[in-house]
C-alpha positions as CSV (number, residue, x, y, z in Angstrom):
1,X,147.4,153.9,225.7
2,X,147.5,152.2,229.0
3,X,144.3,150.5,227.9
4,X,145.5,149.3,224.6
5,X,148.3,148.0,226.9
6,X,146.3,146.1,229.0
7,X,144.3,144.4,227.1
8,X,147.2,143.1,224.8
9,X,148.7,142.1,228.1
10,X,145.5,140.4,229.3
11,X,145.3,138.1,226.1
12,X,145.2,134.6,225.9
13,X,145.4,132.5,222.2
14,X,144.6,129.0,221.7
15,X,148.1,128.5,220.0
16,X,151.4,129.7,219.0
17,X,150.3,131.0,215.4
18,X,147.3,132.5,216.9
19,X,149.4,135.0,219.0
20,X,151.6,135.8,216.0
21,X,148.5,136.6,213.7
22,X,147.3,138.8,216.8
23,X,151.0,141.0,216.9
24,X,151.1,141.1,213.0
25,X,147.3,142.5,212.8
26,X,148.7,145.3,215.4
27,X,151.9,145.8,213.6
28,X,149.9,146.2,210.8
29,X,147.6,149.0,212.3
30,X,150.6,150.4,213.8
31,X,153.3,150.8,211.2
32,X,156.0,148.0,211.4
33,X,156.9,144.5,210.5
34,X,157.1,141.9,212.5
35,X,160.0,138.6,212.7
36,X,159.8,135.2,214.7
37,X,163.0,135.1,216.9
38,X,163.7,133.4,220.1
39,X,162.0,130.5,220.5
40,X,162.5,127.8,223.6
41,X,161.5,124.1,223.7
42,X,160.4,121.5,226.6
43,X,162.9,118.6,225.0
44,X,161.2,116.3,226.6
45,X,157.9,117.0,225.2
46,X,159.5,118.1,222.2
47,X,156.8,121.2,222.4
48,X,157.3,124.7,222.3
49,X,156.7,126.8,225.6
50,X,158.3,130.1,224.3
51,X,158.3,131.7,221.4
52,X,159.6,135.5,220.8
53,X,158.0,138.5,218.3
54,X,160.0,141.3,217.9
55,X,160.1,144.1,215.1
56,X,161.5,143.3,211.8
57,X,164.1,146.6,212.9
58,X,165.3,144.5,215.6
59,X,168.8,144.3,216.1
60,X,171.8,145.1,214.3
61,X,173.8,143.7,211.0
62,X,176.7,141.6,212.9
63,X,180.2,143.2,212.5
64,X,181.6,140.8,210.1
65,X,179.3,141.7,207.8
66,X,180.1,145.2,207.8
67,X,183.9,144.9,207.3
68,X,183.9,142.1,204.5
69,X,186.5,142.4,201.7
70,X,185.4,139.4,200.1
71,X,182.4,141.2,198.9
72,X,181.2,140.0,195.9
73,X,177.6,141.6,195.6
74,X,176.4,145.6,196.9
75,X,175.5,145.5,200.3
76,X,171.8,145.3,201.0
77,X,170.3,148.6,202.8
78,X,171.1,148.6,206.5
79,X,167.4,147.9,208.0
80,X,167.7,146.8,211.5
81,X,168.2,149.8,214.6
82,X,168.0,148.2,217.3
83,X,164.2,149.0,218.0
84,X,163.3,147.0,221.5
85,X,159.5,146.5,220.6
86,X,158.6,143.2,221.0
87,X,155.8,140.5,222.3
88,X,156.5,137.3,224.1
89,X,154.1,134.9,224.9
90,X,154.6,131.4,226.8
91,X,152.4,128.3,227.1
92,X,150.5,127.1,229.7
93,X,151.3,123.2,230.2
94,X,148.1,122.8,231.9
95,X,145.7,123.8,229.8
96,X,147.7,124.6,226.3
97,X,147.0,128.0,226.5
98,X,149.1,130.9,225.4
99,X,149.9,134.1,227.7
100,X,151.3,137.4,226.6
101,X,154.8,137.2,228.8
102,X,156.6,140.1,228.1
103,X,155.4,143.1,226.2
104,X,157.0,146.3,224.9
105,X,155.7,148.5,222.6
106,X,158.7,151.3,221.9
107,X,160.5,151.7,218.6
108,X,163.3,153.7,217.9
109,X,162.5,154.4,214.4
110,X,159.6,155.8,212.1
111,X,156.7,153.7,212.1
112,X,154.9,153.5,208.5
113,X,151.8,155.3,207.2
114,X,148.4,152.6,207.3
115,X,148.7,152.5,203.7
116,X,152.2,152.0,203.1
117,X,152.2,149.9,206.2
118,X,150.9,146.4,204.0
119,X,154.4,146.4,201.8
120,X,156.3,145.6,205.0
121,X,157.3,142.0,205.2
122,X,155.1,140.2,207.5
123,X,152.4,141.3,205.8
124,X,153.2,140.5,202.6
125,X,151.1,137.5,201.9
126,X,149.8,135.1,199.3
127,X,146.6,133.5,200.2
128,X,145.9,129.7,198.9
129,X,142.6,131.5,196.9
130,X,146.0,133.6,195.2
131,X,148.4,131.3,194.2
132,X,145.6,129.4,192.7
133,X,145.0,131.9,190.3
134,X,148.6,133.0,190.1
135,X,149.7,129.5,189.4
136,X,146.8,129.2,186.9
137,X,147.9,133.1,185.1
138,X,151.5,131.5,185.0
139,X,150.4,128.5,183.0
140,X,149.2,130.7,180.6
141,X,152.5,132.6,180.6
142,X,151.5,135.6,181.7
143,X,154.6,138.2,182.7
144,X,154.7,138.9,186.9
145,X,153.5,142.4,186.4
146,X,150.5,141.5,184.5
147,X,149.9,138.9,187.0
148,X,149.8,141.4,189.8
149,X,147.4,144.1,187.3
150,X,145.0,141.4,187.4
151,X,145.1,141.2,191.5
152,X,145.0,145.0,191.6
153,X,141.9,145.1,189.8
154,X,140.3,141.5,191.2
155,X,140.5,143.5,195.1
156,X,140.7,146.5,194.6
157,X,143.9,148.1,195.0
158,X,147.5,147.5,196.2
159,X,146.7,147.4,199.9
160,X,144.0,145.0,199.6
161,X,145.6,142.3,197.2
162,X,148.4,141.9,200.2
163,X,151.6,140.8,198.3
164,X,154.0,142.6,195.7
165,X,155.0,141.7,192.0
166,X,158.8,140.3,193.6
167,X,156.6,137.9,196.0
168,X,154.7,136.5,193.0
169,X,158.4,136.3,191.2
170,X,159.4,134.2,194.8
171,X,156.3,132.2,195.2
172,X,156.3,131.3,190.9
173,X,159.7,130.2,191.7
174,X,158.9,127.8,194.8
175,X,156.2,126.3,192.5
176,X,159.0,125.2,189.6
177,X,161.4,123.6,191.8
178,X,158.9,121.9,194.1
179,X,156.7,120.7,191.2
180,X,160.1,119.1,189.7
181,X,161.9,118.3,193.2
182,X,160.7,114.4,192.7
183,X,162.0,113.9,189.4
184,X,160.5,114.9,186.0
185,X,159.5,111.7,184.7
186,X,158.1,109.9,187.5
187,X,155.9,113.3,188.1
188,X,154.5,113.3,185.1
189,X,153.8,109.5,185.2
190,X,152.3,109.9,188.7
191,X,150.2,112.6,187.3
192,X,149.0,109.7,184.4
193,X,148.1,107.1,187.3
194,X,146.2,110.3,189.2
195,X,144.7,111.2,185.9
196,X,143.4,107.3,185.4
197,X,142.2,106.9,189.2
198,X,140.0,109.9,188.5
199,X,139.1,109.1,184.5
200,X,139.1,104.6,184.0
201,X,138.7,105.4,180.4
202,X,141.8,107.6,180.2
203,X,144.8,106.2,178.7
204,X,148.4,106.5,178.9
205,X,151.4,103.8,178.1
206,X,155.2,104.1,178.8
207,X,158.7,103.0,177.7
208,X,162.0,103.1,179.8
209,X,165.3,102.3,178.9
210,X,167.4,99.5,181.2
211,X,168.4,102.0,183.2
212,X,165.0,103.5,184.1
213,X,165.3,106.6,181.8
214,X,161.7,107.8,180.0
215,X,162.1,106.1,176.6
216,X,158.3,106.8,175.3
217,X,154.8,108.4,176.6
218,X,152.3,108.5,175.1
219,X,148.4,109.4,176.5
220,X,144.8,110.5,175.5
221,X,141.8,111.1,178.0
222,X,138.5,109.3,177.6
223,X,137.1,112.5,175.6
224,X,139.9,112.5,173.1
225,X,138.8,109.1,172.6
226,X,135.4,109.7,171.7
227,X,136.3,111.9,169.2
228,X,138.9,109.8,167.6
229,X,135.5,107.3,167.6
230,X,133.7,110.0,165.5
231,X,135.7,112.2,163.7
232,X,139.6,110.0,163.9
233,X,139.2,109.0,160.2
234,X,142.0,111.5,159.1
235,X,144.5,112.2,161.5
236,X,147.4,114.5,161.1
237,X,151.0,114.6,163.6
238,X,153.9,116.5,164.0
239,X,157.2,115.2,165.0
240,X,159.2,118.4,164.3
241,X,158.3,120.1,168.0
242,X,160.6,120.3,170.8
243,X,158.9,121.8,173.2
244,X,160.7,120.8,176.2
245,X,164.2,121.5,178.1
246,X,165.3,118.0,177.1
247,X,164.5,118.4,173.5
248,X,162.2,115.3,173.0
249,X,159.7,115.6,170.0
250,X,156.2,116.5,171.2
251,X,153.8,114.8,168.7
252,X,150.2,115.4,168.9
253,X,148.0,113.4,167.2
254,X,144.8,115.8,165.7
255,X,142.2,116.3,163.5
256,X,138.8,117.8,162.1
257,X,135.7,118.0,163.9
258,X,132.1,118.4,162.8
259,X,133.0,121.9,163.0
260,X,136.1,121.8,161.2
261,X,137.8,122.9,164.0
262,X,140.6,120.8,165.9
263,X,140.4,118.3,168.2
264,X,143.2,116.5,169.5
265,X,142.9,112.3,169.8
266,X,146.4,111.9,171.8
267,X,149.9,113.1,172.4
268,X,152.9,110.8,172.4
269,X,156.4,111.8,173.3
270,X,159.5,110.0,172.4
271,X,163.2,110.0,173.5
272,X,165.1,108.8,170.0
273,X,163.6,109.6,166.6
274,X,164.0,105.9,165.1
275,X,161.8,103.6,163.3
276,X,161.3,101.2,166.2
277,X,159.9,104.4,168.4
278,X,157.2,105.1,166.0
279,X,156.5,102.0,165.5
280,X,156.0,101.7,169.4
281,X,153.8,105.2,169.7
282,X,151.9,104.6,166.4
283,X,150.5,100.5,167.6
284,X,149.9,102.4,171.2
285,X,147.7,105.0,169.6
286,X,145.9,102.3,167.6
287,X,145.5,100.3,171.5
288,X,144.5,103.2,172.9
289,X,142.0,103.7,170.0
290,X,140.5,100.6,169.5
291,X,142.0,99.7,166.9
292,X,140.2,102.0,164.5
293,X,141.1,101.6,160.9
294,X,142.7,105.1,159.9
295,X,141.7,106.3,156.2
296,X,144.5,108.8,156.0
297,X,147.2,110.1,157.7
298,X,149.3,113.3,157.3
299,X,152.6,113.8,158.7
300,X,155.3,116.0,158.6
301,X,157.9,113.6,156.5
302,X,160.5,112.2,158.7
303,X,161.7,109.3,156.7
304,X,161.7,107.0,160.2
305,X,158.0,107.9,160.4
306,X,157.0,107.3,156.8
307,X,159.0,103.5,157.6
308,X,156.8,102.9,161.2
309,X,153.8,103.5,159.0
310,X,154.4,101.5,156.2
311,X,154.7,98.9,158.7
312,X,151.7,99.4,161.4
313,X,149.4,101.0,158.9
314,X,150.2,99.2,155.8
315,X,146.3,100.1,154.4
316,X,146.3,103.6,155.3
317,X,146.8,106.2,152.9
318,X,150.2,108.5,154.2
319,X,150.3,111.7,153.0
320,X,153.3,114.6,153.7
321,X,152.0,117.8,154.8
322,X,152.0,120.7,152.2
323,X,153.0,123.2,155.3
324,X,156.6,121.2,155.9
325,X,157.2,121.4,152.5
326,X,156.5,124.7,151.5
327,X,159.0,125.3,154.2
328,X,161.3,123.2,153.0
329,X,160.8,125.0,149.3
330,X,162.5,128.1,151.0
331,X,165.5,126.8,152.9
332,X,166.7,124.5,149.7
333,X,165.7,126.2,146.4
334,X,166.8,129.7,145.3
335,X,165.8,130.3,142.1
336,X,162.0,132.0,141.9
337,X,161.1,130.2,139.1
338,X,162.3,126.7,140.2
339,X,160.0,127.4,143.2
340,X,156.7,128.7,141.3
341,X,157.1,125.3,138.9
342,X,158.0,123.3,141.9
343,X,155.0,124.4,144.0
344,X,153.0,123.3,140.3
345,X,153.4,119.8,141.4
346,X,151.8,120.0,144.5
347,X,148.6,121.0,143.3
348,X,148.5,120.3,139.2
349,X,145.7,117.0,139.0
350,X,147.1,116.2,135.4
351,X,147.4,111.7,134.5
352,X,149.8,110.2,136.5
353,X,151.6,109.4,133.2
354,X,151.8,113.4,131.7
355,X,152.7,114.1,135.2
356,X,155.5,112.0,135.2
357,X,157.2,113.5,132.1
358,X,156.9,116.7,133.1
359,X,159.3,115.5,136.4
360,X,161.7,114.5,134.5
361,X,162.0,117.6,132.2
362,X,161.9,119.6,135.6
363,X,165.0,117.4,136.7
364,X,167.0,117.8,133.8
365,X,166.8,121.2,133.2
366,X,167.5,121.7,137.0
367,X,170.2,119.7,136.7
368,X,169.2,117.6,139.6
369,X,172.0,114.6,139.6
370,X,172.9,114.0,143.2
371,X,170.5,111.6,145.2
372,X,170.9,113.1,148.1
373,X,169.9,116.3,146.8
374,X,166.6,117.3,148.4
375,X,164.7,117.8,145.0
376,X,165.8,114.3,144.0
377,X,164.4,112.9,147.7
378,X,161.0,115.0,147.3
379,X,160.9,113.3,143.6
380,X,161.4,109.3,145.0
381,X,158.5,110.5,147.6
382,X,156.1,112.4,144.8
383,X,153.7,109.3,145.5
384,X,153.4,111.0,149.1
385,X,152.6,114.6,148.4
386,X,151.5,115.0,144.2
387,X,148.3,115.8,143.6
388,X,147.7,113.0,141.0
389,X,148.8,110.2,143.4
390,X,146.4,111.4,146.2
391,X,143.1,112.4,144.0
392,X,140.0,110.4,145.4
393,X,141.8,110.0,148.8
394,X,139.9,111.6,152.2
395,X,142.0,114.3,154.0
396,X,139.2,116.8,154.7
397,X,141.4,119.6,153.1
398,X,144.0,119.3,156.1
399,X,146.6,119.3,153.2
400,X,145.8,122.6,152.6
401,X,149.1,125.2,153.1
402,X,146.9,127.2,155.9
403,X,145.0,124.2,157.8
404,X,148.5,122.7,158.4
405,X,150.0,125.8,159.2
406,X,146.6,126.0,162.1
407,X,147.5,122.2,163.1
408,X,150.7,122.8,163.6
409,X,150.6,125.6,165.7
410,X,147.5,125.6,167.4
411,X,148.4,123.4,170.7
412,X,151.8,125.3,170.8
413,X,150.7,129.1,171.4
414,X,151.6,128.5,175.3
415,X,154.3,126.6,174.8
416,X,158.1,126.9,174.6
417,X,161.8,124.7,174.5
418,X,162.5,125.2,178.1
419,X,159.6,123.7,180.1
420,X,160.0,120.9,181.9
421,X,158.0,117.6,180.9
422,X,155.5,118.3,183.6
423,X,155.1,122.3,182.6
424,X,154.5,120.6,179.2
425,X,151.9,118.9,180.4
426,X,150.1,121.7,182.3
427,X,150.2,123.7,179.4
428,X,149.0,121.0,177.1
429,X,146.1,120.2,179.4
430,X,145.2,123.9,179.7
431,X,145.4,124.3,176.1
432,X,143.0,121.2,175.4
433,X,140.6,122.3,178.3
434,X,140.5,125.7,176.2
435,X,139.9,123.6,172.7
436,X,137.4,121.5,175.1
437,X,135.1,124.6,176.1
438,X,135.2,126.0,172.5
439,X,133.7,123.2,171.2
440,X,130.8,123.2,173.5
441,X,130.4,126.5,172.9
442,X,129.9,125.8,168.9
443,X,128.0,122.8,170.0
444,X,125.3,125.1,171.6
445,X,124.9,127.6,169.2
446,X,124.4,124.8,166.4
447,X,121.7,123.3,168.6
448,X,119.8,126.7,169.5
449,X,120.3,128.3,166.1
450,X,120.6,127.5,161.9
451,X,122.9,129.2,159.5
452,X,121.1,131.8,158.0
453,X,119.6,131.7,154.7
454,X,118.2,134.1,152.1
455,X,114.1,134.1,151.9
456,X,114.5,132.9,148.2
457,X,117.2,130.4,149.2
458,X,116.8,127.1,146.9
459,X,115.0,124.3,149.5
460,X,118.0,122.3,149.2
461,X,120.2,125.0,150.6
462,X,117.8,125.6,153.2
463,X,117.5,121.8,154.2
464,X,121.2,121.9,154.1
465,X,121.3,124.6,156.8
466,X,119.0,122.6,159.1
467,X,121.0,119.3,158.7
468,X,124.8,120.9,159.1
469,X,126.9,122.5,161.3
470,X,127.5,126.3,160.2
471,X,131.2,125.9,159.4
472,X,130.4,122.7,157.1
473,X,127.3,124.7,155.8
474,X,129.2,127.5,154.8
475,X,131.4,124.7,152.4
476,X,127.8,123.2,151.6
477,X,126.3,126.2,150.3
478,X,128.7,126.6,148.2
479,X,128.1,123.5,146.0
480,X,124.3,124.3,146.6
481,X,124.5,127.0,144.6
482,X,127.2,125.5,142.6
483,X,124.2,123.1,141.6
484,X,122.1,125.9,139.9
485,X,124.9,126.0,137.0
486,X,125.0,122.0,136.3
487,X,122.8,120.3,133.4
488,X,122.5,116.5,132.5
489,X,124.2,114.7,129.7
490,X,123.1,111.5,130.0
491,X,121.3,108.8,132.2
492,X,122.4,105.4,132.4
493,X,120.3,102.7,134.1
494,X,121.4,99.4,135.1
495,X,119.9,96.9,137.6
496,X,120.8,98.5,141.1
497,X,123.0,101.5,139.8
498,X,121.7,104.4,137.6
499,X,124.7,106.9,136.6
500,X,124.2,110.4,135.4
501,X,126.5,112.3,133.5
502,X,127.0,116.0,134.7
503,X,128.6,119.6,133.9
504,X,128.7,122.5,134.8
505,X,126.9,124.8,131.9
506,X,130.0,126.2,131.1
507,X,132.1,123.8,131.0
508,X,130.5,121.8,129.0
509,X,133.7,120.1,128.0
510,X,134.5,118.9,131.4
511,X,131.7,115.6,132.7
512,X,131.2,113.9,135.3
513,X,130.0,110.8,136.6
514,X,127.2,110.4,139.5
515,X,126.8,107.1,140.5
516,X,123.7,106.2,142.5
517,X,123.4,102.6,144.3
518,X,120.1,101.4,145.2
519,X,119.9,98.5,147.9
520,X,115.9,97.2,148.9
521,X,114.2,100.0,147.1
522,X,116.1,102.7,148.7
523,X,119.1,104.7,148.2
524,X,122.3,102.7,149.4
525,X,125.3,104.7,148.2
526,X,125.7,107.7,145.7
527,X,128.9,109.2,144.8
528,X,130.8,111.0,142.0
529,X,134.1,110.8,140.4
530,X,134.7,114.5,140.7
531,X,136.0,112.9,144.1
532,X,135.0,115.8,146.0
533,X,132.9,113.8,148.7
534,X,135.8,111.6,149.4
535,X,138.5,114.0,149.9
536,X,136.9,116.7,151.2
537,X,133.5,115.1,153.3
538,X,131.2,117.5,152.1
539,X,128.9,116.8,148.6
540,X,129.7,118.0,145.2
541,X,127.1,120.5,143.1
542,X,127.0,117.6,140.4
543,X,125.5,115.1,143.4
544,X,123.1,118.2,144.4
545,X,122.2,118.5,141.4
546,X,121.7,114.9,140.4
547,X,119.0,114.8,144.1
548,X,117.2,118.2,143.7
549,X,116.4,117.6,139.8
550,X,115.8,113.8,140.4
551,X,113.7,114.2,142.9
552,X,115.7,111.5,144.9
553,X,115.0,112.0,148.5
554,X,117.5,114.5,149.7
555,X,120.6,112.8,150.8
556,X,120.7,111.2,153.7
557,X,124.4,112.4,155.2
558,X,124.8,109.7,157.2
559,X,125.5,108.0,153.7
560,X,128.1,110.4,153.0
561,X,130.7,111.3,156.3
562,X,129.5,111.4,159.5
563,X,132.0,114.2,160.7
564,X,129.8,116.8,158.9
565,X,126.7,116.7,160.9
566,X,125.0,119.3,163.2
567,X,125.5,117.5,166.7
């Protein structure tokens, strides 16, 4: 003992924090916690040349306390005893140096066990390599407990990961309100300008009100850009989100990769759902894109949405999203029936003009008269959702009921209504770093590896599984085999264009038209009016059919979309 004495004594540390790391790593060994008390300063310096450690037991709870009738809350458990250990140290103004001045080493209270001893206070810590991953966890909205599982099990045990679950509650907490202590708006649009220095391709655009309040956002990094170069042909948004504590509509801007799987082009949030801030977010998307010619786009039906377009996109085909109204099928019709022969006109691909009469039965014998009904507002916008108004239009199947029900939700699985508009963002960045690293991981296994293919496999099917990705194969094959139950009708040459009639065997009743345009000897453009190819991107059995018994060269996809390729 005397020589554990002495040579604390003897010490000397190179600064103030050096000497209280030194009495914490003792405290630890021996049992208690330790607090920061006195402390004395050289004013004219403005240094300190005393500082005083004592145990956390220190002390007593002041009288006052003790005798309060105001008391609002249950007292906390009485901790302090009085104990007198304690470690003071003092500077040397020479040389900088810290001494140990005082030393006493006597408690008048249990000490704890070594391996209870690392849930006192003082040695409670988070270390920066922690909240790293803790803030990282949180993003991903993982509870405290788990959070702290995962520490348990990253070092192996309680003792060794150094902080409790009600620390990681404490420090989560510091994070919110010092992430949003500068103001949410101008942290997000610092985090923009950071985002640029680091990324010149990356764009973002703002509007404020007169007063200086966020009015409109909208951004896209240089990779979201690329792929709006590539695949941003169709491009489906949703205004309907609120995924924020001030309830501003979130809108993402998405769409179908080579893989069919998502990727995101942009994000755009606005402040007041009216024409003229669409109209803003939809000409900065198409500035932020190049001005790239959209073929389609799907959105979710807000009627100052469907107005921005007709005015920024005037050429681009609009189309509502079967998801929003399926929903809306269920909150505003009751009757069973009335829904089955409503949900008819979504899909039925009869003329335009048999179509038409059977709307108008459908109204009057729902006795639709009001034109603010919602059936009588779904029948002005038919032109926007009815299958006959929309066949030979590309949408890449995102109308479909579960694609839009994926598109919709996808980017809002971490997400919720009371995050702030930075949270929003690190959410939205994580999610798209996640949707990033998924793609590259499909990219690699389409490069190092072909869809698999029966040994008797037709060569076209096989070729097809060398040229496509495996999810557009998959939709491929189908009409490859599809192809095997076609025959010819007719062949009809003309100068440049030679047009095959086609059917499937049977369904004899039911032809089609292959059109295939030959420019300098070679085949130009080939298409049929089956329509598949455009509305869909991948190629019909009747054009497979028309190549393999033709003995055309087999197609060359980049006539057809360039979204379906193998990278």
């Amino acid at each position: 003992m005397v020589d554990e004495y002495l040579d604390i004594v003897e010490r000397t540390f190179g600064s103030e924090n050096d000497g209280f790391e030194f009495y914490n790593s003792y405290a630890l060994e021996k049992g208690f916690s330790v607090r920061k008390s006195y402390v004395e300063w050289d004013e004219a310096n403005e240094e300190i040349i005393l500082r005083k450690f004592v145990c956390s037991r220190e002390g007593s709870r002041e009288e006052k306390h003790m005798k309060r009738e105001d008391r609002k809350r249950r007292p906390r458990n009485l901790t302090r005893v009085g104990c007198r250990a304690k470690s003071v140290i003092a500077r040397v103004k020479e040389t900088g140096h810290w001494f140990v001045k005082d030393f006493i080493d006597e408690h008048t209270h249990p000490l704890a066990p070594r391996d209870l001893a690392c849930l006192l206070r003082s040695h409670r810590r988070i270390s920066d390599e922690q909240k790293a991953d803790i803030v990282e966890m949180e993003i991903s909205r993982l509870r405290k407990h788990k959070i702290m599982d995962i520490l348990v099990m990253q070092y192996g045990g309680y003792d060794e990961v150094g902080c409790t679950t009600r620390d990681i509650y404490n420090f989560c907490h510091l994070y919110k309100q010092e992430t949003v202590a500068a103001g949410d708006a101008q942290m997000v649009i610092c985090h923009m300008m950071e985002r640029q220095e680091r990324d010149p391709n990356f764009f973002f655009k703002y509007l404020v009100h007169g007063e200086g309040h966020l009015k409109g956002l909208f951004w896209a990094d240089s990779q979201s850009r690329l792929d709006h170069e590539v695949f941003g042909d169709v491009v489906v948004f949703d205004s309907t989100y609120r995924t924020n504590k001030y309830n501003l509509p979130f809108v993402p801007f998405v769409g179908l990769n080579h893989h069919r799987s998502i990727v995101v082009f942009g994000c755009g949030i606005i402040s007041h759902e009216t024409s003229e801030s669409y109209e803003w977010m939809l000409r900065t998307f198409s500035a932020a894109m190049a001005q790239k010619h959209l073929i389609s786009v799907i959105t979710d039906g807000d009627l100052a949405m469907q107005r921005a377009i007709r005015v920024v996109w005037p050429d681009t085909i609009h189309r509502l999203c079967v998801w929003h109204i399926q929903q809306n099928i269920v909150r505003h019709l009751g009757d069973a029936l009335v829904k089955v022969e409503f949900r008819s006109f979504i899909y039925d691909r009869s003329p335009i003009e048999e179509h038409e009469k059977k709307w108008l039965d459908f109204l009057e014998r729902t006795k639709v008269t009001s034109q603010e009904s919602w059936l009588h507002q779904m029948y002005q916008m038919r032109k926007l959702w009815c299958a006959p108004y929309l066949v030979g239009h590309c949408f890449l199947g995102l109308s479909s009921n579960q694609r839009s029900e994926s598109l919709n939700s996808v980017l809002h699985t971490h997400l919720d209504g009371s995050m702030t508009l930075f949270k929003m963002l690190e959410h939205y960045e994580r999610c798209l770093s996640t949707r990033c690293l998924n793609e590259s991981i499909l990219d690699i296994v389409a490069l190092q590896s072909v869809p698999f293919t029966e040994v008797d496999a037709s060569s076209l099917e096989k070729h097809a599984a060398q040229v496509f990705t495996r999810a557009m194969f998959a939709l491929v094959r189908w009409s490859t085999n599809a192809a095997s139950n076609c025959t010819m009708f007719e062949i009809l040459d003309a100068d440049n264009l030679s047009t095959y009639v086609v059917a499937k065997k049977d369904r004899r009743e039911k032809k089609f038209q292959v059109h295939c345009e030959v420019k300098e000897g070679s085949l130009d453009r080939i298409y049929c009016f089956c329509h598949k190819l455009e509305c869909l991107g991948t190629p019909c059995s009747h054009i497979l059919y028309v190549k393999t018994n033709k003995r055309l060269l087999f197609v060359k996809f980049s006539l057809l979309q360039n979204q379906i390729f193998a990278p």
